[in-house]
PDB file as gemmi writes it, atoms N, CA and C in Angstrom:
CRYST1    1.000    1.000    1.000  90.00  90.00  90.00 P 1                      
ATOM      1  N   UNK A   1      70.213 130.260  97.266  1.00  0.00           N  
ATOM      2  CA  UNK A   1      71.622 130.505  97.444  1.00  0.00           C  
ATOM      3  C   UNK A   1      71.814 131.342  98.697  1.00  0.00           C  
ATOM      4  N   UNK A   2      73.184 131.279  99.206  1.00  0.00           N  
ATOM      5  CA  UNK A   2      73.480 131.872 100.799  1.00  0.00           C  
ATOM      6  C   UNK A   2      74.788 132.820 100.458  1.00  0.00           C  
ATOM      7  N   UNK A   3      74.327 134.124 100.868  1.00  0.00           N  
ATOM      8  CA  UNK A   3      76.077 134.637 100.787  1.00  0.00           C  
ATOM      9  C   UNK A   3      76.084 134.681 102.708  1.00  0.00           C  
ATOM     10  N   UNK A   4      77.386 133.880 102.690  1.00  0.00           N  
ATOM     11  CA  UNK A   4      77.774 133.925 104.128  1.00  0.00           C  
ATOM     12  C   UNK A   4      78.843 134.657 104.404  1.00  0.00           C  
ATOM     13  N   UNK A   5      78.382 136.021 105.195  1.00  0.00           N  
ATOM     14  CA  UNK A   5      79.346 136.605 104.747  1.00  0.00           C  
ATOM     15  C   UNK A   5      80.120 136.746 106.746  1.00  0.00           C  
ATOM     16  N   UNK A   6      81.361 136.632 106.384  1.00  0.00           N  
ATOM     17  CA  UNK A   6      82.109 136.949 108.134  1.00  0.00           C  
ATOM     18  C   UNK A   6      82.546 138.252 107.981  1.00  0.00           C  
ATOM     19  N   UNK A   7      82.743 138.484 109.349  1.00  0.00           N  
ATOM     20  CA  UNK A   7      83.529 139.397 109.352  1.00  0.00           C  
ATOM     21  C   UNK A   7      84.506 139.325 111.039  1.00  0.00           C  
ATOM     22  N   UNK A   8      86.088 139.774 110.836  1.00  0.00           N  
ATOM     23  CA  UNK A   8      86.251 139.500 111.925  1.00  0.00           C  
ATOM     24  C   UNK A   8      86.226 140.139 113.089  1.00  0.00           C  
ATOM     25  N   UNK A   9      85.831 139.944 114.703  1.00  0.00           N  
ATOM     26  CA  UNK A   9      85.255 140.414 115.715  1.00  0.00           C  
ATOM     27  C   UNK A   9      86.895 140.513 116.651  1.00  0.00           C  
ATOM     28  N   UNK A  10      87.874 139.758 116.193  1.00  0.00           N  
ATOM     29  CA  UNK A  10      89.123 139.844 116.841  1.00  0.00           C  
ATOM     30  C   UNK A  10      90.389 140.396 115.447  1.00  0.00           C  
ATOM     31  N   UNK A  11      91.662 140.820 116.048  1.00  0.00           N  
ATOM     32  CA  UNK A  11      92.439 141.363 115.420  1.00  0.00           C  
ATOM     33  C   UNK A  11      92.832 140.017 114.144  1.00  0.00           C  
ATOM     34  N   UNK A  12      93.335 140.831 113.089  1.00  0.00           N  
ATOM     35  CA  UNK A  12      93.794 139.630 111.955  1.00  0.00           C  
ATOM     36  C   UNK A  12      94.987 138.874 112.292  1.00  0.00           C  
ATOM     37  N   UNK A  13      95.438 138.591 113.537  1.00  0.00           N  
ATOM     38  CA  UNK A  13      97.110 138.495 113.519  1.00  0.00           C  
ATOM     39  C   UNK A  13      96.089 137.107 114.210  1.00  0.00           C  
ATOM     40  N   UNK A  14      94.552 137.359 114.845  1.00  0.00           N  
ATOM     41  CA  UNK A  14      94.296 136.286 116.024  1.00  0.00           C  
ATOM     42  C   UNK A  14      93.341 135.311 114.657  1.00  0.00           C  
ATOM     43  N   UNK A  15      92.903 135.773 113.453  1.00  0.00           N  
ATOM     44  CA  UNK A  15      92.448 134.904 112.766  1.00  0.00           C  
ATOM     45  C   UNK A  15      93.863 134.171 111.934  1.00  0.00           C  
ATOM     46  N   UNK A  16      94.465 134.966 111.465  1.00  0.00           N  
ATOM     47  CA  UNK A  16      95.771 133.732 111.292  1.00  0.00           C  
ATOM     48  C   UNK A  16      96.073 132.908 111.908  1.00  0.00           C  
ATOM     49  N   UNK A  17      96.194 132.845 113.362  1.00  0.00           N  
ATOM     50  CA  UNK A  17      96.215 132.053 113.984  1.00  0.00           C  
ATOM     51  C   UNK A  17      95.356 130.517 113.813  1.00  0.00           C  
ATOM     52  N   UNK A  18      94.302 130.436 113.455  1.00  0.00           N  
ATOM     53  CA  UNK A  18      93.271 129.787 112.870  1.00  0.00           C  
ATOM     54  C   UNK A  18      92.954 129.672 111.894  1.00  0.00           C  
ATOM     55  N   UNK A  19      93.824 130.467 111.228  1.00  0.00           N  
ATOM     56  CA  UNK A  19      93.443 130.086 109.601  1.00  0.00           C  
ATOM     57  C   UNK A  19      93.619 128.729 108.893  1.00  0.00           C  
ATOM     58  N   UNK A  20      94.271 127.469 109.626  1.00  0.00           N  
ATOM     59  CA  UNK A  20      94.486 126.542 109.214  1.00  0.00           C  
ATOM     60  C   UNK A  20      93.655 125.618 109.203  1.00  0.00           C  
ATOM     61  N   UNK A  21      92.575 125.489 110.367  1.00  0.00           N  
ATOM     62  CA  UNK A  21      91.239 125.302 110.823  1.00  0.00           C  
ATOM     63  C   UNK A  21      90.279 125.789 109.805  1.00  0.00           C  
ATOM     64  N   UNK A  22      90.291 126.845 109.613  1.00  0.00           N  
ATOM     65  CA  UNK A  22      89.032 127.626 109.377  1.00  0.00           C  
ATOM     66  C   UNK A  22      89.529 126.901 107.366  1.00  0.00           C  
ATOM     67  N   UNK A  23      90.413 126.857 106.819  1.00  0.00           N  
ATOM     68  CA  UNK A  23      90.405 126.710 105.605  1.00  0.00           C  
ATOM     69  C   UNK A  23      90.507 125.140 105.501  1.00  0.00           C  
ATOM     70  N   UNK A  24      90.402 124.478 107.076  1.00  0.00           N  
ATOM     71  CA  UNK A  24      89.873 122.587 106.061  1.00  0.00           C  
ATOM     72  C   UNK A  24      88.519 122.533 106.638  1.00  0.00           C  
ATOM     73  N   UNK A  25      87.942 123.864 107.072  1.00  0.00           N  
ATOM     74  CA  UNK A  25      86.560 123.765 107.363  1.00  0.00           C  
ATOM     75  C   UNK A  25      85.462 124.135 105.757  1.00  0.00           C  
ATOM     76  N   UNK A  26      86.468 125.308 105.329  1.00  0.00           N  
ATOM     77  CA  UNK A  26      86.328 125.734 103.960  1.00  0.00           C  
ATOM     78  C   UNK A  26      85.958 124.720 102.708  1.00  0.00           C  
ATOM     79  N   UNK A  27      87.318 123.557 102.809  1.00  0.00           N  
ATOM     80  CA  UNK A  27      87.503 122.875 102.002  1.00  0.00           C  
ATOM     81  C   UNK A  27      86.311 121.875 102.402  1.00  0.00           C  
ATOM     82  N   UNK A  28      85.827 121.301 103.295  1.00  0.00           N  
ATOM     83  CA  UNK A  28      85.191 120.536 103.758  1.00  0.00           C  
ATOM     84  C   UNK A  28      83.637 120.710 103.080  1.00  0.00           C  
ATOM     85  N   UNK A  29      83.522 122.404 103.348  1.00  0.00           N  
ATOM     86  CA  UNK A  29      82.160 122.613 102.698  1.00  0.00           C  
ATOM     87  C   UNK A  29      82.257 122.960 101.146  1.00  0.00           C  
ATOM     88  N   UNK A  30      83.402 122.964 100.568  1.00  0.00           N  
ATOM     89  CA  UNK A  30      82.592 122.335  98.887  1.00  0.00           C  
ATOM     90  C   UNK A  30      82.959 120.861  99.078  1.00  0.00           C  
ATOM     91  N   UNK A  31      83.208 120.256  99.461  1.00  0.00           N  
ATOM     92  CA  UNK A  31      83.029 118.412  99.539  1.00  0.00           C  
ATOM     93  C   UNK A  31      81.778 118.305  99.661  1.00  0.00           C  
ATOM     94  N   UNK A  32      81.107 118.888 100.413  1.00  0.00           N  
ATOM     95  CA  UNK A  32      79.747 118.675 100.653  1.00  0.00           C  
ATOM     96  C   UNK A  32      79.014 119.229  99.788  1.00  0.00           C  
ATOM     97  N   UNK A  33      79.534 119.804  98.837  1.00  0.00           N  
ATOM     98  CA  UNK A  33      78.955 120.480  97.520  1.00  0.00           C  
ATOM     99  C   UNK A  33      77.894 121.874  97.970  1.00  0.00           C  
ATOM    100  N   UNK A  34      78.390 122.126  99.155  1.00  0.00           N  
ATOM    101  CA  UNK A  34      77.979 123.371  99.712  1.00  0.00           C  
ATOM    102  C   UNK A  34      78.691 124.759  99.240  1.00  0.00           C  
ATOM    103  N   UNK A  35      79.272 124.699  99.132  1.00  0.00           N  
ATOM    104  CA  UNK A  35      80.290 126.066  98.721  1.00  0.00           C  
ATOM    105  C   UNK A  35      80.676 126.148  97.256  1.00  0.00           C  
ATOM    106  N   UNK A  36      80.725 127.300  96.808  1.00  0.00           N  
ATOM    107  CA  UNK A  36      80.365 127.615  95.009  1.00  0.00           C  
ATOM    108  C   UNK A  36      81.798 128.013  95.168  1.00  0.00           C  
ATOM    109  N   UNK A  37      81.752 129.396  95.988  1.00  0.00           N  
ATOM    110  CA  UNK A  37      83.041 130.368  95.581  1.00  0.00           C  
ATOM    111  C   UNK A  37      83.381 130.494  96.834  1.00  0.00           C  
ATOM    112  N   UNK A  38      84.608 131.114  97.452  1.00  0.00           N  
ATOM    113  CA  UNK A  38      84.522 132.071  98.716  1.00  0.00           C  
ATOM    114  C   UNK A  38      86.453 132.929  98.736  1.00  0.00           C  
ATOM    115  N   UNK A  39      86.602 134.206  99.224  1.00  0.00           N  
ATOM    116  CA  UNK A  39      87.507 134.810  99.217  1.00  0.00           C  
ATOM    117  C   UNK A  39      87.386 135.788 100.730  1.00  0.00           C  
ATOM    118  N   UNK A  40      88.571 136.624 100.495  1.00  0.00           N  
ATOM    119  CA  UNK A  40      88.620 137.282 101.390  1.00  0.00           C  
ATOM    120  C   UNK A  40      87.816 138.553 101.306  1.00  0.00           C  
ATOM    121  N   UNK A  41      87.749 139.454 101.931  1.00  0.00           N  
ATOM    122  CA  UNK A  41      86.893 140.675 101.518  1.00  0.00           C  
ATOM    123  C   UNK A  41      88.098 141.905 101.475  1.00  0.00           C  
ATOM    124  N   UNK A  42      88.238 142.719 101.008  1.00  0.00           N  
ATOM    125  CA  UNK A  42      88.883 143.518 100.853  1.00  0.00           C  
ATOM    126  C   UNK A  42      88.440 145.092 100.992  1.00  0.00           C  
ATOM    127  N   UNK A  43      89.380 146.003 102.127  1.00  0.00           N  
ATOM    128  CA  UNK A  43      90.455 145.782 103.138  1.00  0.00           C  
ATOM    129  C   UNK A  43      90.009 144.447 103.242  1.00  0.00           C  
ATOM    130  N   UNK A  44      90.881 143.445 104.020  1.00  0.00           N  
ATOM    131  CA  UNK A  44      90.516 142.320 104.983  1.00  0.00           C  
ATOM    132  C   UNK A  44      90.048 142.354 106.260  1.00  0.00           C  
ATOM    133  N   UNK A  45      88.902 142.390 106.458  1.00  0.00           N  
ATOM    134  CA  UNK A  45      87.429 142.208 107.528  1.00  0.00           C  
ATOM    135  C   UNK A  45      87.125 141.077 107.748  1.00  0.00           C  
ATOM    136  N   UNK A  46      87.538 140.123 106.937  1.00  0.00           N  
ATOM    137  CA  UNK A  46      86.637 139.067 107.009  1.00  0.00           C  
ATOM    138  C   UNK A  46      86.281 138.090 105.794  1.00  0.00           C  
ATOM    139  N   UNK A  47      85.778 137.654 105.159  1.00  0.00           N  
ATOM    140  CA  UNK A  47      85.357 137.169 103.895  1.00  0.00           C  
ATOM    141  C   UNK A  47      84.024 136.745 103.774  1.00  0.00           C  
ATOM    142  N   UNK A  48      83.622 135.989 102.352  1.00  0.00           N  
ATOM    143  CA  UNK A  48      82.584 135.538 101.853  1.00  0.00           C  
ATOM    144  C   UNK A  48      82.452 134.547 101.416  1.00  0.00           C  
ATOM    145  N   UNK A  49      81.390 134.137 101.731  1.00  0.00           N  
ATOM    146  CA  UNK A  49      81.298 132.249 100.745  1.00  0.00           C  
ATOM    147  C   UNK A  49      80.022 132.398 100.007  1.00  0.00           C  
ATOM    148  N   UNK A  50      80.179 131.743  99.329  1.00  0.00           N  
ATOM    149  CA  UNK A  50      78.422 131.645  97.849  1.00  0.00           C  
ATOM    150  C   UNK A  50      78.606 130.444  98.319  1.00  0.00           C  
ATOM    151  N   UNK A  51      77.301 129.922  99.043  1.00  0.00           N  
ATOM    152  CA  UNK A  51      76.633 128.435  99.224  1.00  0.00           C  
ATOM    153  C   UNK A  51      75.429 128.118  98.819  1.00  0.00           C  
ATOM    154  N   UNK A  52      75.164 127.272  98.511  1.00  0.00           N  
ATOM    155  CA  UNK A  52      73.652 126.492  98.441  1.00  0.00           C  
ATOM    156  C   UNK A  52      73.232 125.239  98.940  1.00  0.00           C  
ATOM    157  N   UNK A  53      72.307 124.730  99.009  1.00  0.00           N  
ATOM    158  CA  UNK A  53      71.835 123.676 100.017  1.00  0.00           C  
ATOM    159  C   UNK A  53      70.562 124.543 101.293  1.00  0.00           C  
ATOM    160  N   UNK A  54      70.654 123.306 102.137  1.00  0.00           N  
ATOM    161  CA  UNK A  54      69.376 123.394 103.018  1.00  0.00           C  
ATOM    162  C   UNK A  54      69.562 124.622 104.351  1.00  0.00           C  
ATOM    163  N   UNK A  55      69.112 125.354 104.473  1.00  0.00           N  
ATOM    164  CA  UNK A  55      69.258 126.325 105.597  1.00  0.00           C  
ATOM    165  C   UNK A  55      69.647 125.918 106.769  1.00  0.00           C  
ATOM    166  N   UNK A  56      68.785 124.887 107.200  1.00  0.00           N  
ATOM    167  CA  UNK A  56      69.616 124.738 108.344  1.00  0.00           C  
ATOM    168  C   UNK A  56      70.330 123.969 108.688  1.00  0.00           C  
ATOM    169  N   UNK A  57      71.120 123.246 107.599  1.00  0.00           N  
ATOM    170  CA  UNK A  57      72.294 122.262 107.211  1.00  0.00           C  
ATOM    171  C   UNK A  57      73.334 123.591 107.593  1.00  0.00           C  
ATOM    172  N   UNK A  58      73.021 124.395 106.458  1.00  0.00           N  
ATOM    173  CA  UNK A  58      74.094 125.593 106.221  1.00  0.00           C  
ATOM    174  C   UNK A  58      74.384 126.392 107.596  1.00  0.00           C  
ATOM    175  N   UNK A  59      73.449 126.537 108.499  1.00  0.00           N  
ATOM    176  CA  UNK A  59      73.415 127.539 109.892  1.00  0.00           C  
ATOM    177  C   UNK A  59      74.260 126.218 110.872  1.00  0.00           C  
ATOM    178  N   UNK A  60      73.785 124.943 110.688  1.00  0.00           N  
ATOM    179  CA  UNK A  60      74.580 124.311 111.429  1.00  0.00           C  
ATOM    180  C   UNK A  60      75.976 123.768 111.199  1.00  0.00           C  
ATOM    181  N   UNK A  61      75.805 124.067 109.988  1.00  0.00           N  
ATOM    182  CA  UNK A  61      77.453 124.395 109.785  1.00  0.00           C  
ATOM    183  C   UNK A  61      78.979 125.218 109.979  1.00  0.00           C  
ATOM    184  N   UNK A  62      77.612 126.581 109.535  1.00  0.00           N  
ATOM    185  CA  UNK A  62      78.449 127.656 109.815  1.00  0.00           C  
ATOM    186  C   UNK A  62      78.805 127.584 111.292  1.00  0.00           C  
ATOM    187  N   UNK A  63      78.386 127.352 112.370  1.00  0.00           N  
ATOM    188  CA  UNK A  63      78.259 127.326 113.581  1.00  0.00           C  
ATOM    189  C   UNK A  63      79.843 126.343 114.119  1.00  0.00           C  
ATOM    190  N   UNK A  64      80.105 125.346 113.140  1.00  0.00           N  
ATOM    191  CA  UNK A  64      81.399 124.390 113.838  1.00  0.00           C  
ATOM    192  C   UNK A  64      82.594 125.201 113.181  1.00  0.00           C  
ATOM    193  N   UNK A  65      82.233 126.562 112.148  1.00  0.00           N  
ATOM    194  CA  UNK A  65      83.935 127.228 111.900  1.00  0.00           C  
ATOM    195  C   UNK A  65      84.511 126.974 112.836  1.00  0.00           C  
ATOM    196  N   UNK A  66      85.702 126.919 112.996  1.00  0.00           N  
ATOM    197  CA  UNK A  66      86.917 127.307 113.810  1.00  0.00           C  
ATOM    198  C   UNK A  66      86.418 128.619 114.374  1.00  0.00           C  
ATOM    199  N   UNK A  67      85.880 129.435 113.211  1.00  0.00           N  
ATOM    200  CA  UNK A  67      86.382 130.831 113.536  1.00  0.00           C  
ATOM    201  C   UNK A  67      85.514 131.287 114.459  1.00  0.00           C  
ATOM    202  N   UNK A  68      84.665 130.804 114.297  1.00  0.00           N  
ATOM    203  CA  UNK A  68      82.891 130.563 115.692  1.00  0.00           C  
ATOM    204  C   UNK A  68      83.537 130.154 116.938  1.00  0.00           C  
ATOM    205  N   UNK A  69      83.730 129.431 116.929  1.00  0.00           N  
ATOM    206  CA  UNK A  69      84.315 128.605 117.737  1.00  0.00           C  
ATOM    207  C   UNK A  69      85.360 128.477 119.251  1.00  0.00           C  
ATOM    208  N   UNK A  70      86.054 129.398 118.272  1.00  0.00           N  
ATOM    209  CA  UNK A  70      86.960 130.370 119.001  1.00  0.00           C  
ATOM    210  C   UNK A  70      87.031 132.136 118.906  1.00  0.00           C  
ATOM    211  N   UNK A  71      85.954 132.559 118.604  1.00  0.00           N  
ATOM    212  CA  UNK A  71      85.481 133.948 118.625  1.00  0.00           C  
ATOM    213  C   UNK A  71      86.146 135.067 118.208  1.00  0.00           C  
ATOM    214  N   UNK A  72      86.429 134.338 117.156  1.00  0.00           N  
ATOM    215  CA  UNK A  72      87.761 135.494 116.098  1.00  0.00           C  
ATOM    216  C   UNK A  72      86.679 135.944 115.032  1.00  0.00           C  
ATOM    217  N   UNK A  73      85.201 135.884 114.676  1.00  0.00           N  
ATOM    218  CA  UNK A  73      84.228 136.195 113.687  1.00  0.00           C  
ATOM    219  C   UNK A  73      82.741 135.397 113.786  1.00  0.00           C  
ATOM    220  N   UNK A  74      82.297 137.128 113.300  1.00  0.00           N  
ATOM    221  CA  UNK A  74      80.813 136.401 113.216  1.00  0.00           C  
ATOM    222  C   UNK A  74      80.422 135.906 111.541  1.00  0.00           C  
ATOM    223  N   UNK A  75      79.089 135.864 111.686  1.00  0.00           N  
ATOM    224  CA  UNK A  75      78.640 135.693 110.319  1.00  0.00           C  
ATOM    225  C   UNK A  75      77.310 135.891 110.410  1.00  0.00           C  
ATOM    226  N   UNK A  76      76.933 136.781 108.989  1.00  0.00           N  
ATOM    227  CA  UNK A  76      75.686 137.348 108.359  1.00  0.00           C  
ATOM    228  C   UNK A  76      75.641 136.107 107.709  1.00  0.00           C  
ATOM    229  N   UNK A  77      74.372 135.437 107.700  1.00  0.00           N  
ATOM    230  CA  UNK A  77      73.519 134.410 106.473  1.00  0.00           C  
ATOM    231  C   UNK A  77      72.554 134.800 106.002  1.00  0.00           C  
ATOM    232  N   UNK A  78      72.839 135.491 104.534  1.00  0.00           N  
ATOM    233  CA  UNK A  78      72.039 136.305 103.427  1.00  0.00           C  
ATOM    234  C   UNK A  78      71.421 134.886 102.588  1.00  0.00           C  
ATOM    235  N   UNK A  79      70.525 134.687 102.618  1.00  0.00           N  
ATOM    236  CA  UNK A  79      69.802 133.958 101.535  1.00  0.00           C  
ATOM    237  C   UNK A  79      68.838 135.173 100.218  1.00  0.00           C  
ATOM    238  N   UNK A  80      69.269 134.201  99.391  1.00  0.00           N  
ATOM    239  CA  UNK A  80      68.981 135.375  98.147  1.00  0.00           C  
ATOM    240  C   UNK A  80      68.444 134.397  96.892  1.00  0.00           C  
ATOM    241  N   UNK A  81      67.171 134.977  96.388  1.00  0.00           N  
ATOM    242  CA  UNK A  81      66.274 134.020  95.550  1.00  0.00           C  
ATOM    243  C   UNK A  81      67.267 134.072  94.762  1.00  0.00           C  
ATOM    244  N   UNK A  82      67.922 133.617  93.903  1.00  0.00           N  
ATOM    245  CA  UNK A  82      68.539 134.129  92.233  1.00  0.00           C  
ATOM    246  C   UNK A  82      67.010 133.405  91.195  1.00  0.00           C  
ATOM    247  N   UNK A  83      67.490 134.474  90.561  1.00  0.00           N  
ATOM    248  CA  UNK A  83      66.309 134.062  89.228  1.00  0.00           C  
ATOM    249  C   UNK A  83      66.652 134.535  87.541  1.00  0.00           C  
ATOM    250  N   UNK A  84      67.866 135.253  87.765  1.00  0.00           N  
ATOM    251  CA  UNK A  84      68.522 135.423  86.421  1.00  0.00           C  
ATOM    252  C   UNK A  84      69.954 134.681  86.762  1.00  0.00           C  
ATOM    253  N   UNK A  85      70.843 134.076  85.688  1.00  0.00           N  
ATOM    254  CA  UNK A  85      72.311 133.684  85.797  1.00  0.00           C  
ATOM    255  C   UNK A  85      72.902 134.495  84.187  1.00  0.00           C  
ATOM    256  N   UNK A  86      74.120 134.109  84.201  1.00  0.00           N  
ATOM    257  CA  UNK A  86      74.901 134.161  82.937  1.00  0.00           C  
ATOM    258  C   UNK A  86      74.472 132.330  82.644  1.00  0.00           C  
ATOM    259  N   UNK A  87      74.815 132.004  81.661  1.00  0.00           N  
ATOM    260  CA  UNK A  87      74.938 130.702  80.917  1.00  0.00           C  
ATOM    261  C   UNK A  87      75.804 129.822  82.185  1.00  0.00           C  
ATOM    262  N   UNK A  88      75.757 128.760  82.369  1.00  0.00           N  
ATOM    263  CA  UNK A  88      76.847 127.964  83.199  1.00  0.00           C  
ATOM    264  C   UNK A  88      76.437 127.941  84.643  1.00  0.00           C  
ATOM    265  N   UNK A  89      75.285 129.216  84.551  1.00  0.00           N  
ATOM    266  CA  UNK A  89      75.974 129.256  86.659  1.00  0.00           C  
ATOM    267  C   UNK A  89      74.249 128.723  87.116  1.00  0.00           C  
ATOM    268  N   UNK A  90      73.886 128.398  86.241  1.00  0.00           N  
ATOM    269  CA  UNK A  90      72.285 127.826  86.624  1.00  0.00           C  
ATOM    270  C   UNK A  90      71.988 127.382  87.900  1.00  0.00           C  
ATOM    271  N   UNK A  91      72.739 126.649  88.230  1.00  0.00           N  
ATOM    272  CA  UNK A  91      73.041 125.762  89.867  1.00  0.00           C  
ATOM    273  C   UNK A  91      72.658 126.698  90.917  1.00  0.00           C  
ATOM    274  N   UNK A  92      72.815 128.208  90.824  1.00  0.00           N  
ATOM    275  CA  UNK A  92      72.649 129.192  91.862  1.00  0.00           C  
ATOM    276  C   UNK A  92      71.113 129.716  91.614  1.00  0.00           C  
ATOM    277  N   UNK A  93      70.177 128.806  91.146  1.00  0.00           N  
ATOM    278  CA  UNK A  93      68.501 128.835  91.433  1.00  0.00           C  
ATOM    279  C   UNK A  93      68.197 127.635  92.078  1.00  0.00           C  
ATOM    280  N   UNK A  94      68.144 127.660  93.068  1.00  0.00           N  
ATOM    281  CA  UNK A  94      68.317 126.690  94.208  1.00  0.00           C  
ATOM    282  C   UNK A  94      66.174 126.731  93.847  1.00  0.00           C  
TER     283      UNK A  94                                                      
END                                                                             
């Protein structure tokens, strides 16, 4: 599993701007059954996504955000063994 986490490198008024981009880029990656969860982070910095799949599917992904793209945020790619779940969330032992 991947927590991808952004954060933004330009003011929030310049990621709104892109937020319309950046959320059918969002939507795009659970189509691809890449993306579990993802929200904003709070204050708002930036946000987080829970992904799974192939590393460097996921790095070359992250790479076509909008938000990359146009240099409104970076991103940390945390890969993290899981090896305990609650009931249901099994899928996140990649």
């Amino acid at each position: 599993m991947f927590i991808l986490s952004l954060t933004y490198v330009r003011p929030n008024d310049e990621a709104d701007r892109h937020m319309e981009p950046h959320m059918a880029w969002v939507k795009e990656g659970y189509s691809k059954g890449w993306f579990l969860a993802s929200g904003r982070k709070v204050p708002r910095t930036g946000g987080v996504i829970l992904a799974i799949g192939d590393r460097p599917a996921i790095e070359a992904y992250v790479a076509t955000d909008p938000y990359i793209i146009h240099g409104v945020a970076e991103y940390d790619i945390i890969e993290l063994a899981v090896t305990t779940t609650v009931e249901g969330l099994e899928i996140l032992k990649g």
